[in-house]
C-alpha positions, 0 to 999 in steps of 0.5 A: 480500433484495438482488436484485442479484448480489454484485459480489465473489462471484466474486473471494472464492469464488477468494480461498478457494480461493487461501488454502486452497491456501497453508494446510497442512491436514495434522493431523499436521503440525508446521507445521499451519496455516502458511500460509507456502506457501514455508516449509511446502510448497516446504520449501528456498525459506525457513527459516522461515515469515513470519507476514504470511500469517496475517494471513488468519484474520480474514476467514475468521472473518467468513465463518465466522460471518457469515449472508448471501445466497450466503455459502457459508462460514457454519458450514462445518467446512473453514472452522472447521478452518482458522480453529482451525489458523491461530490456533494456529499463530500462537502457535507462532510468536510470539517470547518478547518477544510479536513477530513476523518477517517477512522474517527469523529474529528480526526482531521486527517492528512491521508483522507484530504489529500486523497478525496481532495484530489478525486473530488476536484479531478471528478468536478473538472470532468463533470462541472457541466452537470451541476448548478450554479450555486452548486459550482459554487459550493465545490469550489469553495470547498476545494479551496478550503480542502487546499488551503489546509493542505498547503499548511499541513504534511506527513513526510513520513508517508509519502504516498500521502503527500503525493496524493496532496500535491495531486490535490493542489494541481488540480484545485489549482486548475479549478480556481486559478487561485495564485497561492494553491498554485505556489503551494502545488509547486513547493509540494512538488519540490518537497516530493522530489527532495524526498526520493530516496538514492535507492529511488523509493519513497519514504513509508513510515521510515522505510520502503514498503513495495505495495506503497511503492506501486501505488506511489507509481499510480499517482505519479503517473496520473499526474503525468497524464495531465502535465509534461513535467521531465523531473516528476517523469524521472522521478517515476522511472526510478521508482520504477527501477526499484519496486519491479526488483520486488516482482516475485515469479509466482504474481506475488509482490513484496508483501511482509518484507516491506515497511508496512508488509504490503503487497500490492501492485496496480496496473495504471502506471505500468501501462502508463509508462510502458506506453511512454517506452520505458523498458522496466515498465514493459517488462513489469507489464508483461509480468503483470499481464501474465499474472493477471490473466491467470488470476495470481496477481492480488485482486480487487475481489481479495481486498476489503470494501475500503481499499478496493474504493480507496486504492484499487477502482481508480486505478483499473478505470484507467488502465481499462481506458488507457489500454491498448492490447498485447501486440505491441509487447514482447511476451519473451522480455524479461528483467535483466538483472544482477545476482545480487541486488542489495539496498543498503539503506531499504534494507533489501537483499535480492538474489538470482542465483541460476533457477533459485530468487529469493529476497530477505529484509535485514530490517525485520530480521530475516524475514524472507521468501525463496522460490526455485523457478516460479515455484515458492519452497520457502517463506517466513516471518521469523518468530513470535516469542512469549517471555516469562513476564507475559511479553509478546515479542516479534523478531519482525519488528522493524529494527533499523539496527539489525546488521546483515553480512553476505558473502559467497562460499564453496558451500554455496550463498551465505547471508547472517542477519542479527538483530533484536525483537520488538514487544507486540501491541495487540490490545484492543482498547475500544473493548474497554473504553469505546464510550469515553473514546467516542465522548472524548472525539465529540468534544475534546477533539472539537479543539483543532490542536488537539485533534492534530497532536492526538491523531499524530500521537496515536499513529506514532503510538500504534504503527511507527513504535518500536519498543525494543525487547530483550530477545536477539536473533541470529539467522544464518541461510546457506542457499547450496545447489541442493536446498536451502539450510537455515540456522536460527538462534533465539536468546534473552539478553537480561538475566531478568527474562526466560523464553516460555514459548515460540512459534515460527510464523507464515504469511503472519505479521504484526505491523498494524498497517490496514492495507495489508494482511491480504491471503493468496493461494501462492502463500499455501506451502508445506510448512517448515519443521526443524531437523534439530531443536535445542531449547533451554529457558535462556535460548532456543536453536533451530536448523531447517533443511528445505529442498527446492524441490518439493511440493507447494507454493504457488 
């Protein structure tokens, strides 16, 4: 028996509490066991329910029916009610073609069928006992509809996605023993192997983004829970080698440097692999553990009802359950890293420089943050810029071009980045054309082809776009033994344009990507004033002094 107290009791036993107030629990209802809150309960903010917060059932499923020291949930009929709601009600809402929707009627959506596909057919295997016959065959069948359309369908782009799907073929594969979902299981599995980067991240909408990266790690390792597979094992050791670069000092974790700007980081597949010897995932737990239990680590009280359901539950149910206490730990291991640390292909320049780490992102053009010690003096995302045509541009913006140069000198560490600005879409259309959306989606969208070229098209339109601007950035940081020096230069590149306006930003990006703009105390810092300015209506010079020691950060 462990005698060390659960370092996620706490935050599960609020988790539960917080899903069971989101689900409908009324047997009468027709939308009985909808955990849709927004849909089932406000009843006039959506008109219809997103199956994403189904996603749920699995780590209910495991509390259910795991026995384990202060695991209150083992056998407990509320559970076991909720469990058989939530399962049923997510057959009443799959489309005819085997799909789910997420943001709209009729999306057919890649990430919801892999997602609650796997949780709906993980949560049935656990649980199959306490339904019916005629129910057992309903969830079957819709499991296997759920499968057949994700052996046909893939989003390459997003590779969390796509693990959650070959999730999701293993386990309906082991619920119906059908020959062809375990033929596709295995090719989805091989395309996820093909697709690791040399750096050892996976693909998130063109680049490797760090909060996706741990999440990657989660669905890896809740697989590997299940099959003794060495290469998926490798796999995740190597994923693991690179997100734990991103570690800051402060509990912090990658954030506006990554490709979708996320900073999450999930404590199950860093106890999984701990517990399996591997020593980057030790030294991740220790890190994880210090953090979390001084509450810096970003919490599921932080995120928003939809990503702590989607993301965050299952993975605190199972570190809670595979927890094993401190003891075997060393609370003095630290990573041993190299100085310098570049991922050429990411994007990512990381340095240790005696107290001083800092990381910066070529590919959004100098986005960065600096700490001395576990202290941050410096973070930013570069500017907002507005042209003399109206033009909202970021020097964030994703630029695959943008060339970075590093070199050390008897001043101290140099790094140049130079690269374009991206014009910013921040319309809302629904203001303008919320009535024929909704008109379009319930008939339109009715037609399988069209709702898949649509839902494509708008992710392409609205996440992966980068629309060039005519704006150049050049930034030049000298980090010196006695601060930190930036120089910045801003300039229109067609004589057709002016600069009206700049802002430097923190803690601000532009990336529409819904599982990130997340705030944490660390992020309060003075705020940068330039000690020179040259602004003229072609270009804009900035120089920055930033001395490590003053007060801020976290």
């Amino acid at each position: 028996m462990n005698s060390m107290p659960n370092l996620y009791l706490v935050t599960v036993n609020h988790l539960v509490a917080r899903i069971l107030s989101m689900q409908n629990r009324n047997p009468m209802s027709a939308t009985h066991g909808c955990l849709d809150r927004n849909f089932w309960h406000f009843k006039t903010i959506i008109d219809f329910p997103s199956a994403t917060y189904q996603q749920v059932i699995a780590g209910l499923s495991r509390l259910y029916a795991t026995a384990a020291e202060n695991n209150i949930y083992y056998k407990q009929p509320v559970i076991a009610e909720s469990i058989k709601a939530g399962i049923l009600y997510w057959c009443e809402i799959q489309n005819r073609d085997g799909s789910f929707n997420e943001y709209y009627v009729n999306d057919r959506s890649f990430c919801p069928t892999a997602y609650t596909t796997y949780a709906a057919a993980e949560a049935y295997c656990l649980t199959k006992d306490m339904f019916l016959p005629q129910e057992q065959d309903l969830i079957e069948s819709k499991l296997l509809k759920s499968a057949c359309w994700l052996t046909v369908h893939s989003n390459s782009t997003v590779q969390n996605q796509m693990i959650a799907s070959m999730n999701a073929l293993y386990w309906v594969a082991k619920v119906s023993q059908d020959d062809l979902i375990h033929k596709a299981f295995k090719k989805r599995r091989l395309e996820i192997l093909n697709s690791q980067n040399q750096e050892g991240w996976f693909c998130e909408y063109g680049g490797a983004d760090i909060g996706y990266s741990f999440k990657a790690l989660d669905l890896l390792s809740s697989y590997l829970t299940e099959v003794d597979d060495p290469e998926i094992f490798s796999s995740a050791v190597r994923l693991l080698d690179f997100s734990s670069n991103f570690l800051h000092p402060d509990g912090t974790c990658g954030g506006d440097y990554g490709s979708r700007c996320t900073q999450h980081v999930f404590p199950f597949g860093l106890e999984f692999l701990s517990a399996r010897g591997v020593s980057t995932a030790q030294v991740a737990l220790v890190w994880f553990r210090k953090h979390f239990k001084a509450q810096q680590i970003i919490h599921p009280a932080a995120i928003d009802d939809k990503y702590v359901l989607y993301f965050y539950f299952n993975s605190y149910v199972r570190a809670f359950l595979k927890y094993e206490g401190d003891d075997r730990l060393a609370d003095g291991c630290r990573f041993n890293r190299p100085e310098v640390r570049f991922f050429k292909e990411a994007g990512l320049l990381c340095l240790q420089i005696a107290a001083i780490s800092a990381w910066f992102s070529s590919r959004r053009n100098g986005v960065c943050r600096v700490f001395s010690g576990d202290r941050l003096v410096h973070s930013d995302c570069g500017y907002l810029i507005r042209l003399s045509n109206g033009d909202e541009c970021a020097t964030q913006c994703d630029d695959k071009c943008a060339r970075m140069e590093y070199f050390k000198s008897s001043e101290g560490f140099c790094i140049r980045i130079v690269g374009d600005a991206g014009r910013v879409n921040d319309s809302l259309p629904l203001t303008k054309w919320l009535i024929p959306f909704k008109l379009f989606c319930g008939t339109l969208l009715r037609f399988e082809k069209l709702s898949y070229w649509f839902n494509d098209r708008l992710k392409s339109d609205r996440i992966a776009k980068y629309d060039r601007a005519p704006v150049r950035i050049t930034r030049d940081f000298n980090l010196r033994t006695e601060g930190l020096i930036i120089k910045d230069t801003i300039e229109v590149t067609s004589a057709k344009y002016t600069i009206k306006y700049v802002t430097l930003i923190h803690d601000v990006t532009v990336t529409h990507s819904p599982s990130s703009r997340y705030y944490q105390v660390q992020y309060l810092q003075p705020r940068c004033i330039p000690r020179s300015a040259e602004e003229s209506p072609a270009r804009y010079r900035y120089e920055y002094e930033i001395a490590y020691d003053r007060q801020g950060g976290g």
